[in-house]
C-alpha positions as CSV (number, residue, x, y, z in Angstrom):
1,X,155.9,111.1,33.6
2,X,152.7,109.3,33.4
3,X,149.8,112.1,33.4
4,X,146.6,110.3,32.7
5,X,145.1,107.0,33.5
6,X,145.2,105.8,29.6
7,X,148.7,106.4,29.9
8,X,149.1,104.2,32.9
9,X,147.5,101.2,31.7
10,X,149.0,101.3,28.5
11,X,152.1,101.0,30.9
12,X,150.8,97.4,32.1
13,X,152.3,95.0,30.7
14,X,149.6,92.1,29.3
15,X,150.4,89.4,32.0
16,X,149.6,91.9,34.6
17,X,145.8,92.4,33.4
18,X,144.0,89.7,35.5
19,X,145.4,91.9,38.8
20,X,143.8,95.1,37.5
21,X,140.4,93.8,36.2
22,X,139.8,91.0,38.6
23,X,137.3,91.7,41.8
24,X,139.2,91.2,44.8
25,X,137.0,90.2,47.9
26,X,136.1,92.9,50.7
27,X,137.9,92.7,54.2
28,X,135.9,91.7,56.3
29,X,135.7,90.0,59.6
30,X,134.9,86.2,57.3
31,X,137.3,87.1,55.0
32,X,140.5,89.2,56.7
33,X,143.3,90.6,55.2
34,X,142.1,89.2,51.2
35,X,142.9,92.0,49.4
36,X,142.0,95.7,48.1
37,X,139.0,96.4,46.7
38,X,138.7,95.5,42.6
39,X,140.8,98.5,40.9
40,X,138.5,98.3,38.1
41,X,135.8,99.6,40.1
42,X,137.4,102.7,41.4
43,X,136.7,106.4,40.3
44,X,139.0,107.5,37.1
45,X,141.6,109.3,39.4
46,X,141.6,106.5,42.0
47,X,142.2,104.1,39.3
48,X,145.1,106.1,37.5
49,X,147.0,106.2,40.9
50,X,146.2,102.1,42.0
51,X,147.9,101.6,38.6
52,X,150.6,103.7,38.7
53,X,151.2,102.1,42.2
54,X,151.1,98.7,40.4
55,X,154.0,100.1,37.5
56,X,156.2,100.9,40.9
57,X,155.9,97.3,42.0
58,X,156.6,95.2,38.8
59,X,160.2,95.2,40.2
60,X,159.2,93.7,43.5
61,X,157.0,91.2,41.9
62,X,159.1,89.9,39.3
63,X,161.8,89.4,41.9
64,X,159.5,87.2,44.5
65,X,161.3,84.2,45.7
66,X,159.7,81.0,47.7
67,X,161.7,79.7,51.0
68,X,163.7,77.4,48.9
69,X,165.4,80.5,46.4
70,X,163.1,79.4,43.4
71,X,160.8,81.6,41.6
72,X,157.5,82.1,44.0
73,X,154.6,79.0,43.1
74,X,151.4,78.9,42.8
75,X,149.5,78.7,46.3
76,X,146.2,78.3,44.0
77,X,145.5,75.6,42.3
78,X,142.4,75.2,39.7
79,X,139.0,74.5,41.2
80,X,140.1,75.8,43.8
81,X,139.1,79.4,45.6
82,X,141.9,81.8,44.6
83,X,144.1,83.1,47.2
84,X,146.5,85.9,47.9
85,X,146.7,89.1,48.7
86,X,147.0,90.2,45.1
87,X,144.7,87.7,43.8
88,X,146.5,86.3,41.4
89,X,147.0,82.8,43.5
90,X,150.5,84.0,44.7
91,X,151.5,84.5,48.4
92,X,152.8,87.8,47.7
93,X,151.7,91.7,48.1
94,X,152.6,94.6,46.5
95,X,155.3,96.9,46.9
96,X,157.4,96.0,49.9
97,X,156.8,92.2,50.9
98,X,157.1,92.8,54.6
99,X,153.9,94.7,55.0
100,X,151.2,92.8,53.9
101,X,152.5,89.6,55.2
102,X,149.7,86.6,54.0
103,X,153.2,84.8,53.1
104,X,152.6,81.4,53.6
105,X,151.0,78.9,51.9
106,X,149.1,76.1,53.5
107,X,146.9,73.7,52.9
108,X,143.5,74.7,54.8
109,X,141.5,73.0,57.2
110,X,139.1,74.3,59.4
111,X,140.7,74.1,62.8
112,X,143.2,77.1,61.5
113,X,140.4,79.2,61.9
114,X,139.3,77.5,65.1
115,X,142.5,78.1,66.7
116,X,143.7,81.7,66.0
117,X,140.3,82.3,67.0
118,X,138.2,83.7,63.7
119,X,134.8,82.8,62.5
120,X,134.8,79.7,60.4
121,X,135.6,80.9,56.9
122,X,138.2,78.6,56.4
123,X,135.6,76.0,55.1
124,X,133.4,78.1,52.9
125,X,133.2,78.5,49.0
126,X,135.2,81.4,47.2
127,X,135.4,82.6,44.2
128,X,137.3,80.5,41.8
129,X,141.0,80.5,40.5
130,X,140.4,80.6,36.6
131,X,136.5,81.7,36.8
132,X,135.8,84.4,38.9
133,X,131.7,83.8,38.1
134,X,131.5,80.5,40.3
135,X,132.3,79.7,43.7
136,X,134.8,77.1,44.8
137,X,136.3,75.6,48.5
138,X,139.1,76.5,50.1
139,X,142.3,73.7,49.3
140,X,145.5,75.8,49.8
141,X,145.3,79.6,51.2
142,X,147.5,82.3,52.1
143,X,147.8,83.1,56.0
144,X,149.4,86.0,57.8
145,X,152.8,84.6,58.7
146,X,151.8,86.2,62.4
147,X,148.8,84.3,62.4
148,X,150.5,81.0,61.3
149,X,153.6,81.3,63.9
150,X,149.9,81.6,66.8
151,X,148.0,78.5,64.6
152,X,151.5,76.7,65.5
153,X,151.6,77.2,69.6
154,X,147.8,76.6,69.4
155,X,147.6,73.4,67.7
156,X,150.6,72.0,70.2
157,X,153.6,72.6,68.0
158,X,154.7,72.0,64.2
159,X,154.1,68.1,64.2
160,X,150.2,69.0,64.4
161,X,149.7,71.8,61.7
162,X,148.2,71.4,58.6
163,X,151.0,71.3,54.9
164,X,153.0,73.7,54.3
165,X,153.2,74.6,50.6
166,X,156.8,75.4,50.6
167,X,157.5,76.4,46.8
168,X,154.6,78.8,47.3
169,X,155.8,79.9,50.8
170,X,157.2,83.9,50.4
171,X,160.8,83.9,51.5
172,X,159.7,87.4,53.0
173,X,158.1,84.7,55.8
174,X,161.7,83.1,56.8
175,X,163.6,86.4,56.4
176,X,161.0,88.2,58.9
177,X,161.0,84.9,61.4
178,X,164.9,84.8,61.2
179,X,164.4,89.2,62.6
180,X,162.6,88.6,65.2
181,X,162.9,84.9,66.5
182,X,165.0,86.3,69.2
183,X,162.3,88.7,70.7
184,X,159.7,86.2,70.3
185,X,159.5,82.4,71.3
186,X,156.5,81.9,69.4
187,X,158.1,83.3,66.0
188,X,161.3,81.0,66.9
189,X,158.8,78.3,66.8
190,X,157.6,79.1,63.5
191,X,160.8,79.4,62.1
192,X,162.2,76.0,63.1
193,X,159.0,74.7,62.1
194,X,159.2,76.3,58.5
195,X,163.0,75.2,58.4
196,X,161.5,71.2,59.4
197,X,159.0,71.2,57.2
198,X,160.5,72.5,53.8
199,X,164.0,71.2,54.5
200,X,165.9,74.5,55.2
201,X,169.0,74.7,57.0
202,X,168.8,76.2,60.4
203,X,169.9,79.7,60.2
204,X,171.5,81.0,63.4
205,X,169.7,84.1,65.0
Protein backbone atom coordinates (compact mmCIF):
# COMPACT_ATOMS: atom_id res chain seq x y z
CA UNK A 1 0.00 0.00 0.00
CA UNK A 2 1.20 3.39 -0.62
CA UNK A 3 1.79 5.03 2.96
CA UNK A 4 3.45 8.37 2.29
CA UNK A 5 3.27 11.02 -0.21
CA UNK A 6 7.09 10.24 -1.65
CA UNK A 7 5.78 6.95 -2.25
CA UNK A 8 2.81 8.17 -4.23
CA UNK A 9 4.62 10.27 -6.55
CA UNK A 10 7.25 8.10 -7.19
CA UNK A 11 4.12 6.02 -8.37
CA UNK A 12 3.43 8.73 -11.24
CA UNK A 13 4.52 7.78 -14.08
CA UNK A 14 6.73 10.79 -15.98
CA UNK A 15 3.99 11.74 -18.62
CA UNK A 16 1.66 12.36 -15.88
CA UNK A 17 3.82 15.26 -14.22
CA UNK A 18 2.50 18.35 -16.04
CA UNK A 19 -1.19 17.29 -14.25
CA UNK A 20 0.33 17.32 -10.78
CA UNK A 21 2.59 20.42 -10.91
CA UNK A 22 0.58 22.62 -13.19
CA UNK A 23 -1.82 25.52 -11.55
CA UNK A 24 -5.16 24.80 -12.47
CA UNK A 25 -7.50 27.98 -12.53
CA UNK A 26 -10.05 28.64 -9.51
CA UNK A 27 -13.92 28.11 -10.09
CA UNK A 28 -15.31 30.85 -10.31
CA UNK A 29 -18.28 32.46 -11.70
CA UNK A 30 -15.68 33.87 -15.04
CA UNK A 31 -14.25 30.74 -15.16
CA UNK A 32 -16.86 27.64 -14.15
CA UNK A 33 -16.25 24.21 -13.85
CA UNK A 34 -12.02 24.70 -15.04
CA UNK A 35 -10.65 22.46 -12.74
CA UNK A 36 -9.35 21.72 -9.06
CA UNK A 37 -7.20 23.80 -7.44
CA UNK A 38 -3.09 23.21 -8.39
CA UNK A 39 -2.24 19.85 -6.34
CA UNK A 40 1.09 21.19 -5.94
CA UNK A 41 -0.11 23.77 -3.70
CA UNK A 42 -1.98 21.57 -1.24
CA UNK A 43 -0.83 20.65 2.34
CA UNK A 44 1.54 17.28 2.47
CA UNK A 45 -1.47 15.00 3.37
CA UNK A 46 -3.83 16.70 0.89
CA UNK A 47 -1.36 16.18 -1.67
CA UNK A 48 -0.48 12.46 -0.90
CA UNK A 49 -4.33 11.68 -1.25
CA UNK A 50 -4.95 14.06 -4.72
CA UNK A 51 -2.14 11.72 -6.02
CA UNK A 52 -3.05 8.60 -4.91
CA UNK A 53 -6.55 9.67 -6.42
CA UNK A 54 -4.59 10.38 -9.68
CA UNK A 55 -2.69 6.42 -9.52
CA UNK A 56 -6.60 5.18 -9.30
CA UNK A 57 -7.44 6.93 -12.54
CA UNK A 58 -4.49 6.13 -14.88
CA UNK A 59 -6.86 3.30 -16.07
CA UNK A 60 -9.71 5.61 -16.95
CA UNK A 61 -7.39 7.97 -18.66
CA UNK A 62 -5.46 5.87 -20.73
CA UNK A 63 -8.65 4.29 -21.89
CA UNK A 64 -10.41 7.86 -23.05
CA UNK A 65 -11.89 7.54 -26.44
CA UNK A 66 -13.22 10.64 -28.82
CA UNK A 67 -16.88 10.14 -30.53
CA UNK A 68 -15.33 8.57 -33.51
CA UNK A 69 -13.55 5.33 -31.27
CA UNK A 70 -10.02 6.95 -31.71
CA UNK A 71 -7.76 7.72 -28.94
CA UNK A 72 -9.18 11.18 -27.25
CA UNK A 73 -7.28 14.61 -29.27
CA UNK A 74 -6.17 17.41 -28.30
CA UNK A 75 -8.90 20.21 -27.58
CA UNK A 76 -5.83 22.61 -27.01
CA UNK A 77 -3.80 23.71 -29.46
CA UNK A 78 -0.41 25.92 -28.93
CA UNK A 79 -0.93 29.66 -28.34
CA UNK A 80 -3.79 28.94 -27.32
CA UNK A 81 -5.42 29.09 -23.55
CA UNK A 82 -5.27 25.52 -22.27
CA UNK A 83 -8.50 23.84 -21.57
CA UNK A 84 -9.93 20.95 -19.77
CA UNK A 85 -10.96 19.88 -16.74
CA UNK A 86 -7.59 18.15 -16.02
CA UNK A 87 -5.62 20.79 -17.68
CA UNK A 88 -3.74 18.90 -19.74
CA UNK A 89 -5.71 20.23 -23.14
CA UNK A 90 -7.92 17.05 -23.04
CA UNK A 91 -11.75 16.98 -22.79
CA UNK A 92 -11.60 14.52 -20.08
CA UNK A 93 -11.87 14.29 -16.03
CA UNK A 94 -10.72 12.13 -13.69
CA UNK A 95 -11.99 8.96 -12.42
CA UNK A 96 -15.35 8.23 -13.81
CA UNK A 97 -16.04 10.37 -17.10
CA UNK A 98 -19.62 10.92 -16.50
CA UNK A 99 -19.19 13.29 -13.62
CA UNK A 100 -17.29 16.02 -14.57
CA UNK A 101 -18.80 16.32 -17.92
CA UNK A 102 -16.74 19.54 -19.85
CA UNK A 103 -16.72 16.69 -22.75
CA UNK A 104 -16.89 18.52 -25.73
CA UNK A 105 -14.72 20.30 -27.65
CA UNK A 106 -15.60 23.43 -29.52
CA UNK A 107 -14.34 26.09 -31.14
CA UNK A 108 -15.18 29.30 -28.89
CA UNK A 109 -16.83 32.32 -29.71
CA UNK A 110 -18.36 34.72 -27.57
CA UNK A 111 -22.04 34.20 -28.08
CA UNK A 112 -21.66 30.65 -26.24
CA UNK A 113 -21.36 32.52 -23.25
CA UNK A 114 -24.05 34.98 -24.29
CA UNK A 115 -26.52 32.39 -24.74
CA UNK A 116 -26.35 29.85 -21.76
CA UNK A 117 -26.36 32.99 -20.00
CA UNK A 118 -22.70 33.52 -18.18
CA UNK A 119 -20.50 36.55 -18.00
CA UNK A 120 -18.40 37.00 -20.94
CA UNK A 121 -15.33 34.89 -20.30
CA UNK A 122 -15.47 33.19 -23.43
CA UNK A 123 -13.29 36.06 -25.06
CA UNK A 124 -10.70 36.72 -22.37
CA UNK A 125 -6.92 35.60 -22.16
CA UNK A 126 -5.90 32.35 -20.24
CA UNK A 127 -3.12 30.93 -19.38
CA UNK A 128 -1.28 29.28 -22.12
CA UNK A 129 -1.01 25.63 -23.41
CA UNK A 130 2.82 25.04 -23.28
CA UNK A 131 3.70 28.25 -20.98
CA UNK A 132 1.71 28.55 -18.08
CA UNK A 133 3.66 32.23 -17.31
CA UNK A 134 1.84 34.09 -20.20
CA UNK A 135 -1.68 34.62 -21.07
CA UNK A 136 -3.30 33.49 -24.31
CA UNK A 137 -7.24 33.73 -26.03
CA UNK A 138 -9.55 31.28 -25.99
CA UNK A 139 -9.52 29.20 -29.73
CA UNK A 140 -11.08 25.73 -28.86
CA UNK A 141 -12.44 25.03 -25.13
CA UNK A 142 -14.08 22.42 -23.27
CA UNK A 143 -17.99 22.91 -22.41
CA UNK A 144 -20.24 21.08 -20.14
CA UNK A 145 -22.04 18.72 -22.51
CA UNK A 146 -25.32 20.06 -20.49
CA UNK A 147 -24.41 23.46 -21.26
CA UNK A 148 -23.69 22.70 -25.01
CA UNK A 149 -27.05 20.58 -25.64
CA UNK A 150 -28.83 24.52 -23.92
CA UNK A 151 -26.06 26.77 -26.33
CA UNK A 152 -27.79 24.38 -29.18
CA UNK A 153 -31.74 25.30 -28.49
CA UNK A 154 -30.53 28.83 -27.75
CA UNK A 155 -28.69 29.63 -30.85
CA UNK A 156 -31.89 28.13 -32.96
CA UNK A 157 -30.61 24.64 -33.59
CA UNK A 158 -27.29 22.81 -34.74
CA UNK A 159 -26.91 24.66 -38.13
CA UNK A 160 -26.07 27.93 -36.00
CA UNK A 161 -23.43 26.67 -33.39
CA UNK A 162 -20.05 27.21 -33.40
CA UNK A 163 -17.27 23.72 -34.66
CA UNK A 164 -17.38 20.99 -33.05
CA UNK A 165 -13.89 19.45 -32.50
CA UNK A 166 -14.97 15.94 -32.98
CA UNK A 167 -11.55 13.94 -32.48
CA UNK A 168 -11.29 15.86 -29.13
CA UNK A 169 -15.04 15.33 -28.34
CA UNK A 170 -15.22 12.67 -25.14
CA UNK A 171 -17.28 9.74 -26.29
CA UNK A 172 -18.62 9.99 -22.54
CA UNK A 173 -20.74 13.09 -24.34
CA UNK A 174 -22.64 10.71 -27.04
CA UNK A 175 -22.96 7.77 -24.55
CA UNK A 176 -24.71 10.21 -21.83
CA UNK A 177 -26.92 11.94 -24.87
CA UNK A 178 -27.87 8.40 -26.25
CA UNK A 179 -29.24 7.86 -21.91
CA UNK A 180 -31.16 10.35 -21.73
CA UNK A 181 -32.29 11.69 -25.19
CA UNK A 182 -35.61 10.06 -24.42
CA UNK A 183 -36.43 12.10 -21.23
CA UNK A 184 -35.14 15.23 -22.70
CA UNK A 185 -35.83 16.92 -26.12
CA UNK A 186 -33.13 19.29 -25.71
CA UNK A 187 -30.49 16.39 -25.18
CA UNK A 188 -32.08 14.54 -28.36
CA UNK A 189 -31.17 17.64 -30.06
CA UNK A 190 -27.72 17.54 -29.08
CA UNK A 191 -27.31 14.22 -29.95
CA UNK A 192 -28.46 14.35 -33.51
CA UNK A 193 -26.58 17.39 -33.77
CA UNK A 194 -23.27 15.71 -32.47
CA UNK A 195 -24.20 12.61 -34.84
CA UNK A 196 -24.55 15.57 -38.01
CA UNK A 197 -21.75 17.25 -37.29
CA UNK A 198 -18.95 14.46 -36.71
CA UNK A 199 -20.57 11.97 -39.11
CA UNK A 200 -21.89 9.31 -36.64
CA UNK A 201 -24.44 7.01 -37.34
CA UNK A 202 -27.74 7.64 -35.70
CA UNK A 203 -28.05 5.41 -32.76
CA UNK A 204 -31.65 4.39 -31.90
CA UNK A 205 -32.77 5.43 -28.29
Amino acid sequence: ALTGLAQVEAALPRDLAPVVTRSFPVHSARNPGLGPPAISAMAPLARAVALAALVRALPVLAETHNVLGGDLGLCSHPGTALTGFTRTGHCEDFGNDDQGSHHICIQMKSNFCKLTGQPDWCEERMPCMGNTGEDCPIGNWCVCQWAFARYIDMAGGCDSIVNIVCDATNMAAYKAYQEHANEDPEIRKALECLEQRCGLSPMSV
